[in-house]
C-alpha angles and dihedrals in degrees: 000000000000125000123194097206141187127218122200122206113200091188100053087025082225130131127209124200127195141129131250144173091230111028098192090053093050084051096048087054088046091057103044108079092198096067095049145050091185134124090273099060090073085073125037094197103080118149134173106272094173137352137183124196106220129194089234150012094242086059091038083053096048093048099055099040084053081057109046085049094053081066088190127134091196092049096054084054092049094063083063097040088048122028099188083069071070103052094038080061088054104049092037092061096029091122101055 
């Protein structure tokens, strides 16, 4: 099973969104700076804001891309505020 997730920084009051098969593993990395050069190695506090388990990587890939295009700090809370923003992501990608 695929997840698309979302970390949160409170020190950096960012948010990250990406997808991953094992999702402890992908946040381990996240959080060691010396595997990474990413975006995520400027901050050492990120914890799982928001995840959704998806039936493939092709529909994993579709919802996070939807997200990150959205660019929007008040849309990613709102996943949390409403979870049928969830399910219409869901639905909406259900053939990839």
């Amino acid at each position: 099973m695929f997840e698309v997730y979302i970390l949160y920084s409170k020190t950096l009051d960012r948010f990250y969104t990406g997808y991953t098969f094992k999702l402890d593993q992908r946040l381990e990395f996240h959080l060691n700076p010396t595997k990474t050069k990413a975006f995520t190695a400027k901050a050492k506090d990120w914890e799982v804001y928001f995840n959704l388990e998806c039936k493939t990587k092709s529909q994993a890939l579709a919802i996070e891309q939807h997200i990150k295009k959205m660019k929007s700090k008040i849309y990613i809370e709102n996943l949390i505020r409403y979870p049928e923003m969830s399910a219409k992501l869901i639905e909406k990608y259900r053939e990839m």
